[in-house]
CHARMM-style PDB file with segment names, atoms N, HN, CA, C and O in Angstrom:
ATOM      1  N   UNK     1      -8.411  15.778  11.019  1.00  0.00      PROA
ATOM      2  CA  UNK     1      -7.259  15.117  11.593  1.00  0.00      PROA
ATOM      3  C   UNK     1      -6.115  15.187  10.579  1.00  0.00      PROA
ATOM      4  O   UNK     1      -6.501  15.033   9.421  1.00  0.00      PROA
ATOM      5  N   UNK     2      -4.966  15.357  10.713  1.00  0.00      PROA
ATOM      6  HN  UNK     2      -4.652  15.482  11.655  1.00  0.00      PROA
ATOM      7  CA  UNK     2      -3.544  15.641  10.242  1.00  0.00      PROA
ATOM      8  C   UNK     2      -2.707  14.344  10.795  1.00  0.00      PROA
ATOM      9  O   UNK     2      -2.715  14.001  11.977  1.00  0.00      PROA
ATOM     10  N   UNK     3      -1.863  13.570   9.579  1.00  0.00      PROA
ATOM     11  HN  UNK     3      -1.857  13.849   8.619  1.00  0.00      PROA
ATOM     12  CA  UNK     3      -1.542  12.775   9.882  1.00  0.00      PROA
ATOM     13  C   UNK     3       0.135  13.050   9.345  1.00  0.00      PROA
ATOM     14  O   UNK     3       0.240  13.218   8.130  1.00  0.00      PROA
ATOM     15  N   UNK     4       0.937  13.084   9.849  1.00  0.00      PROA
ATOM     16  HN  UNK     4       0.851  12.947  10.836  1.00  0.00      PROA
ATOM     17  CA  UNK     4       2.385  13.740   9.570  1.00  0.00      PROA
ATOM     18  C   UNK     4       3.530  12.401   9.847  1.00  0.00      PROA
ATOM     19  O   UNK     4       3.974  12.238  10.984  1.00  0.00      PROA
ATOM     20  N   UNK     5       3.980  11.414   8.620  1.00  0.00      PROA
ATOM     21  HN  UNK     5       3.620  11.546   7.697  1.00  0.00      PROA
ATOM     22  CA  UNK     5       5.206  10.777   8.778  1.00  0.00      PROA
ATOM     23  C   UNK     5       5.987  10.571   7.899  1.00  0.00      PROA
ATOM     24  O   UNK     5       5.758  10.122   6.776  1.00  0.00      PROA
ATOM     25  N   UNK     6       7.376  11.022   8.550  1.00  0.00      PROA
ATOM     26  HN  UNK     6       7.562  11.387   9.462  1.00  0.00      PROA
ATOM     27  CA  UNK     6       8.245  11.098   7.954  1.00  0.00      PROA
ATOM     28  C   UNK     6       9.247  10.196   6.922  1.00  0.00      PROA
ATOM     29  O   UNK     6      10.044   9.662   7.693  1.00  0.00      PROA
ATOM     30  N   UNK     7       9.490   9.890   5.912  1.00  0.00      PROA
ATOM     31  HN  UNK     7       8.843  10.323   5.285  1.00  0.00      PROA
ATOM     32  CA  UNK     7      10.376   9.066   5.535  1.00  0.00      PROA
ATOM     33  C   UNK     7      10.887   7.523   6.451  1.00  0.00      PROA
ATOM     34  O   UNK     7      11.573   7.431   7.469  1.00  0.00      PROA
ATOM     35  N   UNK     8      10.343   6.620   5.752  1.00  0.00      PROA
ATOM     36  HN  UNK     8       9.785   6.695   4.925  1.00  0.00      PROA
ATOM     37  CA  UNK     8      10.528   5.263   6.724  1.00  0.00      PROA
ATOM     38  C   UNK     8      10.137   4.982   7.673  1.00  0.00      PROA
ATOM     39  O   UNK     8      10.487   3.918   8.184  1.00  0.00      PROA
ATOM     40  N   UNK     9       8.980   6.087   8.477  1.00  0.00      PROA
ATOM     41  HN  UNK     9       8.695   6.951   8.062  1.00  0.00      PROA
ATOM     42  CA  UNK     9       7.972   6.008   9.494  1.00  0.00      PROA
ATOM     43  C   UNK     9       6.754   4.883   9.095  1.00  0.00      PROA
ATOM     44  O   UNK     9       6.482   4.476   7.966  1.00  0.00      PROA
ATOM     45  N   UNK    10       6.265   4.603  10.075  1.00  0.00      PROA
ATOM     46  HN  UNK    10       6.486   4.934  10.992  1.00  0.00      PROA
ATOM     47  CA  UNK    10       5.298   3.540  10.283  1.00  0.00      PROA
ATOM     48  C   UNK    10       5.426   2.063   9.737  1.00  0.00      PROA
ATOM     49  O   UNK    10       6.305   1.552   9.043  1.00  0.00      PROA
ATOM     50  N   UNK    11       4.336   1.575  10.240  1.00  0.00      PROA
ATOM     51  HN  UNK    11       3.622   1.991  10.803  1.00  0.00      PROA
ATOM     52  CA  UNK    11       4.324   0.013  10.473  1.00  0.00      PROA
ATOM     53  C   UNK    11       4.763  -0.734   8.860  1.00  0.00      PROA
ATOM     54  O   UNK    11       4.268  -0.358   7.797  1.00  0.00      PROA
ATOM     55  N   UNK    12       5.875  -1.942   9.004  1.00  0.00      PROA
ATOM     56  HN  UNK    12       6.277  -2.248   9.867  1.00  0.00      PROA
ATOM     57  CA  UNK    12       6.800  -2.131   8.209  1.00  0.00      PROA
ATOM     58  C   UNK    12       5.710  -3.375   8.044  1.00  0.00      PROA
ATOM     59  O   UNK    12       4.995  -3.637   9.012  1.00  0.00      PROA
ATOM     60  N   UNK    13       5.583  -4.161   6.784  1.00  0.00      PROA
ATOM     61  HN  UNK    13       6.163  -3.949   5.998  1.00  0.00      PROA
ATOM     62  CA  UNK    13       4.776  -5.127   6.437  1.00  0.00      PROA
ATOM     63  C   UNK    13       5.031  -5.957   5.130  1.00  0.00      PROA
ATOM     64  O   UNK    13       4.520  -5.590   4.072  1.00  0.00      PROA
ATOM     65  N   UNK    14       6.029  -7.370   5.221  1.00  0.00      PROA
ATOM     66  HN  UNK    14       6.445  -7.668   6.080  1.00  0.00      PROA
ATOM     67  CA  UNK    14       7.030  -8.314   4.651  1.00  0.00      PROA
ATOM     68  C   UNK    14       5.454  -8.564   3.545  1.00  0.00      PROA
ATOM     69  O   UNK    14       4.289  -8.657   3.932  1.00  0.00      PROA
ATOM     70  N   UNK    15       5.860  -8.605   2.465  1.00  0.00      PROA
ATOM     71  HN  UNK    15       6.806  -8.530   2.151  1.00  0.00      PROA
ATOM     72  CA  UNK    15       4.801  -9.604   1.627  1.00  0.00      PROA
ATOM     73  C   UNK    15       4.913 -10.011   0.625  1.00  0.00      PROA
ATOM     74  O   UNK    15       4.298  -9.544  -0.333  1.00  0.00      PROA
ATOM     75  N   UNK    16       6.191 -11.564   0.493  1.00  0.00      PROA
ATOM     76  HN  UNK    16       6.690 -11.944   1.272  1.00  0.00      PROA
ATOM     77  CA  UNK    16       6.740 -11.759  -0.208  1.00  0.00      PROA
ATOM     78  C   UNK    16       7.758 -11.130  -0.702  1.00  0.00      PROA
ATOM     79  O   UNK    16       8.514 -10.764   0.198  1.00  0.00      PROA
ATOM     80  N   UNK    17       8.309 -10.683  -2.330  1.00  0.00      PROA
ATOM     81  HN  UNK    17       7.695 -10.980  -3.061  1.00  0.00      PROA
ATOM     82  CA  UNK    17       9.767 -10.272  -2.067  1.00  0.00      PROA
ATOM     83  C   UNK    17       9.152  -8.323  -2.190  1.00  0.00      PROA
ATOM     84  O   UNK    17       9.891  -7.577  -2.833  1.00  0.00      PROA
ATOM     85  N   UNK    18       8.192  -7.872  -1.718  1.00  0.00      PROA
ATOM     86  HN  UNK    18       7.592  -8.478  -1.196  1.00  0.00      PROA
ATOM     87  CA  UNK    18       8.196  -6.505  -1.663  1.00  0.00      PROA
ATOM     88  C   UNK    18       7.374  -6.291  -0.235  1.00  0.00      PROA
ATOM     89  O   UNK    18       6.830  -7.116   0.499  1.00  0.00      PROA
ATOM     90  N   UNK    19       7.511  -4.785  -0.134  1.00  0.00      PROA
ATOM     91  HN  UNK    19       7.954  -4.115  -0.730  1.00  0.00      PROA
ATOM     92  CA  UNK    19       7.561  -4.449   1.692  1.00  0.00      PROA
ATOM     93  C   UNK    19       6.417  -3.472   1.593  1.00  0.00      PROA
ATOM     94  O   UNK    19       6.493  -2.763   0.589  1.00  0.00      PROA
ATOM     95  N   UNK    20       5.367  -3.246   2.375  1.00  0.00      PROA
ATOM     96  HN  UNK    20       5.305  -3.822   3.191  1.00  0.00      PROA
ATOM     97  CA  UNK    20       4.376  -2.473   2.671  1.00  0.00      PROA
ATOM     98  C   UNK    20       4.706  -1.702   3.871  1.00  0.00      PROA
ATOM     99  O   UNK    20       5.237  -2.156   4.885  1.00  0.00      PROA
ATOM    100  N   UNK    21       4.291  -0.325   3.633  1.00  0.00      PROA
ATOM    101  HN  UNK    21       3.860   0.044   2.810  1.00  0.00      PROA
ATOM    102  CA  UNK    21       5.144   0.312   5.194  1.00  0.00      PROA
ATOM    103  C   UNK    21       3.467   1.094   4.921  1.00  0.00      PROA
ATOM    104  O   UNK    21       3.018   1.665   3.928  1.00  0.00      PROA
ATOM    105  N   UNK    22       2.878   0.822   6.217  1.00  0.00      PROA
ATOM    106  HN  UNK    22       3.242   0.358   7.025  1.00  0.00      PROA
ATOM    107  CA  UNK    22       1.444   1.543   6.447  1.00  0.00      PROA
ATOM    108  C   UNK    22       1.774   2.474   7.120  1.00  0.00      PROA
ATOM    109  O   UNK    22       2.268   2.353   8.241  1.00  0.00      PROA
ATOM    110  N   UNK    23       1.504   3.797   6.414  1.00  0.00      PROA
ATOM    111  HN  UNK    23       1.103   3.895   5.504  1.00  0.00      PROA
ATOM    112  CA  UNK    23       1.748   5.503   6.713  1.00  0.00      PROA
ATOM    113  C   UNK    23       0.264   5.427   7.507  1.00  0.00      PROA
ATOM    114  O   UNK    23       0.155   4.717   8.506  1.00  0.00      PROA
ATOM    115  N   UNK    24      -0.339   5.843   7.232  1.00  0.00      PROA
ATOM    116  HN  UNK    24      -0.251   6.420   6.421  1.00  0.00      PROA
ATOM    117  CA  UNK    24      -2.201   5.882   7.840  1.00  0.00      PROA
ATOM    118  C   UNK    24      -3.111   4.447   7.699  1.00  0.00      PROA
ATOM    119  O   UNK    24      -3.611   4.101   6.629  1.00  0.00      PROA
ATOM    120  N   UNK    25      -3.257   3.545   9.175  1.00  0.00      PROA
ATOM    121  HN  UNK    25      -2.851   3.826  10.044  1.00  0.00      PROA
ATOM    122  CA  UNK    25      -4.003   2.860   8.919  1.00  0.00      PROA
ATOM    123  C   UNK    25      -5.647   2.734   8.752  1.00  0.00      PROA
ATOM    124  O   UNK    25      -6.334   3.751   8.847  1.00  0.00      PROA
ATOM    125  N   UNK    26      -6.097   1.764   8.562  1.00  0.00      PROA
ATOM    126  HN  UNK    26      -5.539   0.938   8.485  1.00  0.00      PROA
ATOM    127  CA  UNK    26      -7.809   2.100   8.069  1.00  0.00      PROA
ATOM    128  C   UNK    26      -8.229   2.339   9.633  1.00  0.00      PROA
ATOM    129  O   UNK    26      -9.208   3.083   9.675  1.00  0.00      PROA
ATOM    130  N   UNK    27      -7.868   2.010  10.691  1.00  0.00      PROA
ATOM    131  HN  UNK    27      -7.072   1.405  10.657  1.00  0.00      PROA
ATOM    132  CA  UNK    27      -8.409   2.651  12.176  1.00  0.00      PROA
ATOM    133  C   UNK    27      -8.252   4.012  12.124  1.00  0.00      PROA
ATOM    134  O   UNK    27      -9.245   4.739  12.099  1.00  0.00      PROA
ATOM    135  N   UNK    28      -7.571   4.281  12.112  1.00  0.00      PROA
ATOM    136  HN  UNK    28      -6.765   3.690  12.133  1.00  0.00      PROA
ATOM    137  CA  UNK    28      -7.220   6.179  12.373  1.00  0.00      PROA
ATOM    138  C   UNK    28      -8.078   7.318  11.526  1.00  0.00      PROA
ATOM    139  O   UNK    28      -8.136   8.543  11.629  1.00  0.00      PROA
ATOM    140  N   UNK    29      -8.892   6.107  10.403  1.00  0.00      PROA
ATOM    141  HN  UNK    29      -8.845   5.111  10.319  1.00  0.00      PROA
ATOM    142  CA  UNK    29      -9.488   6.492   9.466  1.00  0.00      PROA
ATOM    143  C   UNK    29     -11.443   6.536   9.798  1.00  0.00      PROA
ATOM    144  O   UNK    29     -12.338   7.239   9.328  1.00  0.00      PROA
ATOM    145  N   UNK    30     -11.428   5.308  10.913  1.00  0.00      PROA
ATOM    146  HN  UNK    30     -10.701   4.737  11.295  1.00  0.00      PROA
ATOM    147  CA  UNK    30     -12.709   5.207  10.856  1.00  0.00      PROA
ATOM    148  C   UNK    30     -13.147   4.067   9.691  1.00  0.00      PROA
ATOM    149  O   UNK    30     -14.277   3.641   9.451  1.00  0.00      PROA
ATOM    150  N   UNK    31     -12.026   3.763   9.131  1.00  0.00      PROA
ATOM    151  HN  UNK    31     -11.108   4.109   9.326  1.00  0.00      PROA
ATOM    152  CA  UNK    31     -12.212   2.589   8.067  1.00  0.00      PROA
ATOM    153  C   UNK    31     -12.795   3.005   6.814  1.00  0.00      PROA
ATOM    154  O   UNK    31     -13.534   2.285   6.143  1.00  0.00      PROA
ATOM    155  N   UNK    32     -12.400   4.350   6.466  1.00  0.00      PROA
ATOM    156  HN  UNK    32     -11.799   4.935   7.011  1.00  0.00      PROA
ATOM    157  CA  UNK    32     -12.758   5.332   5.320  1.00  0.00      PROA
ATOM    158  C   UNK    32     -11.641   5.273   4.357  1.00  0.00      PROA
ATOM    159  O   UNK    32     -11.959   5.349   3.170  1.00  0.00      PROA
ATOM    160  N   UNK    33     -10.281   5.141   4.676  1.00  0.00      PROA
ATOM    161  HN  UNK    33     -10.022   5.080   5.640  1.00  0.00      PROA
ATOM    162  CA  UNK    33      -9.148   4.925   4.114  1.00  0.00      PROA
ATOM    163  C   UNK    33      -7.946   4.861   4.832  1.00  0.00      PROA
ATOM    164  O   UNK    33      -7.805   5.423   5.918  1.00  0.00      PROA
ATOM    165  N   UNK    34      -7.226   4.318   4.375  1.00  0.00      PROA
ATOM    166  HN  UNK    34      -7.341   3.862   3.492  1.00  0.00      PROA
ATOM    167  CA  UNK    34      -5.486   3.875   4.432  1.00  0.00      PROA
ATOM    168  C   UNK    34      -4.634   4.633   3.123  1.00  0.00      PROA
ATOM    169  O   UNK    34      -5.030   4.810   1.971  1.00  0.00      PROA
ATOM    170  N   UNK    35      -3.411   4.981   3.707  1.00  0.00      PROA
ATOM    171  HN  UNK    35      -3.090   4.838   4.643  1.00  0.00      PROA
ATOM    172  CA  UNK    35      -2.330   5.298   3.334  1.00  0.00      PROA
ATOM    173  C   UNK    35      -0.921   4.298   3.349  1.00  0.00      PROA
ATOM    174  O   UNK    35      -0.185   4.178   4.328  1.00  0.00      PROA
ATOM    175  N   UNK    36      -0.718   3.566   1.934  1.00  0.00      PROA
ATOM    176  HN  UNK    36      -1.315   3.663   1.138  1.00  0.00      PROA
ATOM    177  CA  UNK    36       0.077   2.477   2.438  1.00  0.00      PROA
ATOM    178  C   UNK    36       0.982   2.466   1.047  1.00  0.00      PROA
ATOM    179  O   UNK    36       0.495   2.219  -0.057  1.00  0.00      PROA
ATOM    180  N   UNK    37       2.693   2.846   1.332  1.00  0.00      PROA
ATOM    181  HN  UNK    37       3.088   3.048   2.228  1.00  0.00      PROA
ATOM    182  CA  UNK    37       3.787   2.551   0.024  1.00  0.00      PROA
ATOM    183  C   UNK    37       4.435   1.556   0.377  1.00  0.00      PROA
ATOM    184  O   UNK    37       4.737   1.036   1.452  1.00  0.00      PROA
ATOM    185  N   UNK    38       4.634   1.331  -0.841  1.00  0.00      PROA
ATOM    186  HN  UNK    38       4.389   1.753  -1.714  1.00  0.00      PROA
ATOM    187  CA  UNK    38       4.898  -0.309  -1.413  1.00  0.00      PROA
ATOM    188  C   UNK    38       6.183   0.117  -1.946  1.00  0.00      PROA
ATOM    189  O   UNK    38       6.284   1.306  -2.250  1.00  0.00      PROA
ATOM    190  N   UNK    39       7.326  -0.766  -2.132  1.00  0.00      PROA
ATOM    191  HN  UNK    39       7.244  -1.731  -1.884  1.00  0.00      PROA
ATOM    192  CA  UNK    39       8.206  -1.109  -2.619  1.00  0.00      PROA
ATOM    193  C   UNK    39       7.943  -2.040  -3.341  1.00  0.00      PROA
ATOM    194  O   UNK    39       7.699  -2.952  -2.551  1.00  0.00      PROA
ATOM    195  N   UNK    40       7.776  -2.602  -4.837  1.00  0.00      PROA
ATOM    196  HN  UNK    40       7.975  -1.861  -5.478  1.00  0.00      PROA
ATOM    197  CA  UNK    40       7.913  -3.969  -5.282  1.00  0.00      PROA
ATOM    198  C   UNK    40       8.747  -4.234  -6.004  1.00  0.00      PROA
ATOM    199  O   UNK    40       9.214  -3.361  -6.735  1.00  0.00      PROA
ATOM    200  N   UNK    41       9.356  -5.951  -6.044  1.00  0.00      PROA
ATOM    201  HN  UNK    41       8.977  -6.660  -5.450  1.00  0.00      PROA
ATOM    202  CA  UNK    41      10.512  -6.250  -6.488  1.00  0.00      PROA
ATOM    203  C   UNK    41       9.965  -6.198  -8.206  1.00  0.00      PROA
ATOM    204  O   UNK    41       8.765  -6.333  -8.445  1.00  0.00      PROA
ATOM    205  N   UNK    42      10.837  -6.019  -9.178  1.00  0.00      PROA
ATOM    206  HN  UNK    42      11.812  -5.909  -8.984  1.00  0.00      PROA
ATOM    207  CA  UNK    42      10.522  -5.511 -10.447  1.00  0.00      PROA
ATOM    208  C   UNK    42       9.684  -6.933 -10.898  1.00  0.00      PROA
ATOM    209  O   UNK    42       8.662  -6.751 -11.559  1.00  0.00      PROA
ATOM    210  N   UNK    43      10.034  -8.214 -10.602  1.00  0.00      PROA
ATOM    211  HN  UNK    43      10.865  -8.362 -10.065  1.00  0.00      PROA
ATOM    212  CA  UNK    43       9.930  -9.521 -10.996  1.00  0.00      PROA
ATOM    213  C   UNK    43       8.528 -10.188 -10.300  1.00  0.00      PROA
ATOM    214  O   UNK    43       7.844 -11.164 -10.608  1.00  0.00      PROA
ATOM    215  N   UNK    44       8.438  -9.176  -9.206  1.00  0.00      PROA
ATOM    216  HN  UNK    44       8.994  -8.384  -8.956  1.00  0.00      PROA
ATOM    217  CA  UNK    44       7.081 -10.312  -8.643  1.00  0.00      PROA
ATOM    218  C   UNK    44       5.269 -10.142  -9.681  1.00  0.00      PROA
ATOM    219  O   UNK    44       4.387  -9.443 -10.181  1.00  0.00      PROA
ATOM    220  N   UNK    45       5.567 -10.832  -9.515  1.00  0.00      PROA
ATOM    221  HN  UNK    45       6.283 -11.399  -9.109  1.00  0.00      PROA
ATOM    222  CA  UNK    45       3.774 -11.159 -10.404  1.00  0.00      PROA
ATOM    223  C   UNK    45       2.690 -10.727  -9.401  1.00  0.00      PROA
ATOM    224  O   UNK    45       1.527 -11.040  -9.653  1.00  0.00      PROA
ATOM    225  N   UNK    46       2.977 -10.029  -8.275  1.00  0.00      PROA
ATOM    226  HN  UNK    46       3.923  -9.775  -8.069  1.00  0.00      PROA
ATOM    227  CA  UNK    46       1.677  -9.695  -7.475  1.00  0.00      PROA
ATOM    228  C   UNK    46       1.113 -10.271  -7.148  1.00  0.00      PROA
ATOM    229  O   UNK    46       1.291 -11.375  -7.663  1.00  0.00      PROA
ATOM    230  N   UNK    47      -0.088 -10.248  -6.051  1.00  0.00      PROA
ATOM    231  HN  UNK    47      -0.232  -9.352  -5.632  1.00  0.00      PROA
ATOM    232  CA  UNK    47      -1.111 -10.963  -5.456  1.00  0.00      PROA
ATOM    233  C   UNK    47      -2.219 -11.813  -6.712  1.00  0.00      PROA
ATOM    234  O   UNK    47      -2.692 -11.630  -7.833  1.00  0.00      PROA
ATOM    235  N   UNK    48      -2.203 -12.680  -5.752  1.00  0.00      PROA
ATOM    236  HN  UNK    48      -1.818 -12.830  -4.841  1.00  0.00      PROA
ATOM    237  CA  UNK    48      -3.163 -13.352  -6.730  1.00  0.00      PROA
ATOM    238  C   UNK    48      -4.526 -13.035  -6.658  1.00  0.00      PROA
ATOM    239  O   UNK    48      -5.021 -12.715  -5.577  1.00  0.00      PROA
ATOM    240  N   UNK    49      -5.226 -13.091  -7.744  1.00  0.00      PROA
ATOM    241  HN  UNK    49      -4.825 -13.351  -8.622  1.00  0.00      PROA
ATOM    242  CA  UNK    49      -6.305 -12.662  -8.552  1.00  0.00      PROA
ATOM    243  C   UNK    49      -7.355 -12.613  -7.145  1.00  0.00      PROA
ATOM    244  O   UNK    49      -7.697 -13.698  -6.675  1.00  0.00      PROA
ATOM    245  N   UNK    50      -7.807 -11.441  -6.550  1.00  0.00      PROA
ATOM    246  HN  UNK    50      -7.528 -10.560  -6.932  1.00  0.00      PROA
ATOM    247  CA  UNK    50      -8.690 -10.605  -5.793  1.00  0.00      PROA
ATOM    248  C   UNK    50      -9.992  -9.772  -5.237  1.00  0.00      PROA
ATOM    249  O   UNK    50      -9.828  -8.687  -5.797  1.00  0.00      PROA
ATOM    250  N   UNK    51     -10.606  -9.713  -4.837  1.00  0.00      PROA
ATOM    251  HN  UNK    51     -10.739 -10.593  -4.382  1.00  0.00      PROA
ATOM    252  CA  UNK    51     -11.505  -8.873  -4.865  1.00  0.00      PROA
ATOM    253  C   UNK    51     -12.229  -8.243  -2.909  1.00  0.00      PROA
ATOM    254  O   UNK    51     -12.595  -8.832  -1.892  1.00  0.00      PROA
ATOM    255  N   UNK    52     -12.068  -6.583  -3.405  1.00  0.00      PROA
ATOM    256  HN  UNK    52     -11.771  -6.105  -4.232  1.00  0.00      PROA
ATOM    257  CA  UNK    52     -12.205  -6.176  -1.900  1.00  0.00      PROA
ATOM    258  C   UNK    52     -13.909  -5.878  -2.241  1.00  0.00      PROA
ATOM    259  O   UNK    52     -14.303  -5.720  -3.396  1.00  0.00      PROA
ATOM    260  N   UNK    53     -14.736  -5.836  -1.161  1.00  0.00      PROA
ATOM    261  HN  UNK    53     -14.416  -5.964  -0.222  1.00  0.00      PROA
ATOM    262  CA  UNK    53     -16.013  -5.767  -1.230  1.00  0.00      PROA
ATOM    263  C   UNK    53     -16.321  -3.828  -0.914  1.00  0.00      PROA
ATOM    264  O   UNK    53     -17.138  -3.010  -1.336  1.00  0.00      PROA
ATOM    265  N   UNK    54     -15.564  -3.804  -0.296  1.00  0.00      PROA
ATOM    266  HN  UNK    54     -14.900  -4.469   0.046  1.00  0.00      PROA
ATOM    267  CA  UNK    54     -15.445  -2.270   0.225  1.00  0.00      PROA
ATOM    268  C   UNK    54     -14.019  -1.334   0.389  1.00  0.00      PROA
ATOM    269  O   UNK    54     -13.709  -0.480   1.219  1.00  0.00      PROA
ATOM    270  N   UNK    55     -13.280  -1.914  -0.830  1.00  0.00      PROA
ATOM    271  HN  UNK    55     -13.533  -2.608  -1.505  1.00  0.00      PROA
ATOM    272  CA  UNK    55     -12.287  -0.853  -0.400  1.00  0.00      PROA
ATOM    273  C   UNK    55     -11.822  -0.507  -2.466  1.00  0.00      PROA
ATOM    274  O   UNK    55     -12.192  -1.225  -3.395  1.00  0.00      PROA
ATOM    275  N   UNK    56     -11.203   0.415  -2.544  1.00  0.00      PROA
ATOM    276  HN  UNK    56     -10.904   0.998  -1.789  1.00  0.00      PROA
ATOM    277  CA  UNK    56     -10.932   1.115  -3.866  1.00  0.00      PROA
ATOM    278  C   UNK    56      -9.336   1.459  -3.163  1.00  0.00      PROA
ATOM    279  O   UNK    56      -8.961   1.910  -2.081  1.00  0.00      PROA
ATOM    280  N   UNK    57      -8.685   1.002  -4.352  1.00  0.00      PROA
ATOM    281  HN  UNK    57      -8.989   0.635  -5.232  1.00  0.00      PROA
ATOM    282  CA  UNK    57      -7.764   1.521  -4.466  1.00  0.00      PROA
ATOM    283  C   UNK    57      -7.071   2.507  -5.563  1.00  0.00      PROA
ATOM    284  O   UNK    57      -7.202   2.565  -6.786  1.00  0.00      PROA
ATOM    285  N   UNK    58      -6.223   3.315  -4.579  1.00  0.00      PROA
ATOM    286  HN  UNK    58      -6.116   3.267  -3.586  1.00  0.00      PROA
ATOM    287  CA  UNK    58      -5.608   4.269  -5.980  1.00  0.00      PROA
ATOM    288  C   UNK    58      -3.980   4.058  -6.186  1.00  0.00      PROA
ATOM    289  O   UNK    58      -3.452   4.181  -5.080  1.00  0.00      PROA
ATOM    290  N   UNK    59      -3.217   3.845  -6.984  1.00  0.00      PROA
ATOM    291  HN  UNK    59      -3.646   3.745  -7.882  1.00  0.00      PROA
ATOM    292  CA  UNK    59      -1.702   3.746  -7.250  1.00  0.00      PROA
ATOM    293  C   UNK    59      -1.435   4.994  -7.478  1.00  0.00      PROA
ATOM    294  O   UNK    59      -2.231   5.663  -8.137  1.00  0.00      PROA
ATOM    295  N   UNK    60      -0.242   5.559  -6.968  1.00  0.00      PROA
ATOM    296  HN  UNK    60       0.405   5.016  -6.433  1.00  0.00      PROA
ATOM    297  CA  UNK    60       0.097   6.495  -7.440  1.00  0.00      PROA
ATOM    298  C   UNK    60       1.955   5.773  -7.251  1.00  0.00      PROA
ATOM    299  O   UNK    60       2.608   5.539  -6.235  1.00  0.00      PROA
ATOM    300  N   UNK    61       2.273   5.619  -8.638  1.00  0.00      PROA
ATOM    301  HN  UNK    61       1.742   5.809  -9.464  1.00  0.00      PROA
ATOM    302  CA  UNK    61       3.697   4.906  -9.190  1.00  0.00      PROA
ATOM    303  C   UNK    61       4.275   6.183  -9.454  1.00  0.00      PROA
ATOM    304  O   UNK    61       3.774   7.108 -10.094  1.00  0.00      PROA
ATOM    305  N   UNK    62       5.815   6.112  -8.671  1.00  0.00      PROA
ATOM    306  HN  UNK    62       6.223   5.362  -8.152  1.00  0.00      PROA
ATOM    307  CA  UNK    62       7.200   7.146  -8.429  1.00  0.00      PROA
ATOM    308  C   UNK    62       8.087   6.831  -9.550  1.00  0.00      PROA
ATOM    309  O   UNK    62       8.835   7.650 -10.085  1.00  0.00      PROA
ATOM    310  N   UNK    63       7.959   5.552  -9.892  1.00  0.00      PROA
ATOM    311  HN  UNK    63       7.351   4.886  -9.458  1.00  0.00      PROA
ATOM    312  CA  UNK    63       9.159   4.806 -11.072  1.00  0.00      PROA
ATOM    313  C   UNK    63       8.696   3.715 -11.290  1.00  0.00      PROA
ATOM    314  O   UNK    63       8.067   3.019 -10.492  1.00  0.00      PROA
ATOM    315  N   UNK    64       9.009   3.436 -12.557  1.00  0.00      PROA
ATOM    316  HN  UNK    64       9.519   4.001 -13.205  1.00  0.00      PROA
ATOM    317  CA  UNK    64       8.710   2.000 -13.397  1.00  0.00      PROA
ATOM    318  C   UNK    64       7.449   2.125 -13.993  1.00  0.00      PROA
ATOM    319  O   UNK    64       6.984   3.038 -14.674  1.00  0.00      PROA
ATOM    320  N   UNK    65       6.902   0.907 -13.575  1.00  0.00      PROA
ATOM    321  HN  UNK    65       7.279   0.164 -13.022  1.00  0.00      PROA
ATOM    322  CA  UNK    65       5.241   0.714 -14.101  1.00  0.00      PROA
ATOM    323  C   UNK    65       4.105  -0.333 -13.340  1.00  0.00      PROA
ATOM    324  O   UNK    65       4.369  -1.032 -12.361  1.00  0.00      PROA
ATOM    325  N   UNK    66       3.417  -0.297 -13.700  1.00  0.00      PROA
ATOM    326  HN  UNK    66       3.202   0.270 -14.495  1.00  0.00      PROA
ATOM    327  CA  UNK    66       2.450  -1.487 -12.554  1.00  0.00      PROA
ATOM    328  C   UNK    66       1.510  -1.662 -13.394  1.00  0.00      PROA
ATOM    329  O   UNK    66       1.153  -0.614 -13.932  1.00  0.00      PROA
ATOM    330  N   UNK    67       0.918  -2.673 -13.746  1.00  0.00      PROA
ATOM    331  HN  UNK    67       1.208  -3.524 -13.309  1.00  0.00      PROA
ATOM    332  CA  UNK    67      -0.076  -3.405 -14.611  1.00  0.00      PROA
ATOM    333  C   UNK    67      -0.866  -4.053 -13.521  1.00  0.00      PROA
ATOM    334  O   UNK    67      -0.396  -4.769 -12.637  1.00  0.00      PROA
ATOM    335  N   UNK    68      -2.212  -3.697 -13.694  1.00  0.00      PROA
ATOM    336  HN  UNK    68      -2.593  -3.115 -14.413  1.00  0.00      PROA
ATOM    337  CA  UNK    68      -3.089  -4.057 -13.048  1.00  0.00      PROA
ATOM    338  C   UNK    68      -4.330  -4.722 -13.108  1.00  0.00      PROA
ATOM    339  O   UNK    68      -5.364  -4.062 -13.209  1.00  0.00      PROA
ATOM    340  N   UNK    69      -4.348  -5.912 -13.059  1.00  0.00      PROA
ATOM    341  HN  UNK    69      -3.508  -6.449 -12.977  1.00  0.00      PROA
ATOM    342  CA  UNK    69      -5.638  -6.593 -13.784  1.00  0.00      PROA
ATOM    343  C   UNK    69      -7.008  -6.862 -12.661  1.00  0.00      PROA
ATOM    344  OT1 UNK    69      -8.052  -7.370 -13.070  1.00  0.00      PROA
TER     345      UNK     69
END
């Protein structure tokens, strides 16, 4: 399966002061993976302290930096 979107395509997602826009969701996937860019505001401290039972994530950062604990 080929999943093709363009610049500012797909589902837009508020979370706090930065925006999640889901390119490929985990349905389309079979719940194997998601495709999801983030905008974050330089200042936010991120989600609070976490844990997924079944999912891995990978960052791949365009500018700045992201610290990840």
């Amino acid at each position: 399966m080929a999943v093709l979107m363009r610049n500012g395509e797909g589902e837009t997602i508020p979370a706090g002061p930065s925006t999640s826009l889901v390119k490929v969701p985990a349905a389309a996937t079979e719940g194997r993976a998601s495709v999801i860019e983030m905008s974050l505001d330089a200042d936010w401290e991120g989600p609070p302290p976490h844990l997924h039972d079944q999912i891995d994530h990978i960052w791949y950062v365009v500018d700045g930096s992201v610290e990840v604990r």
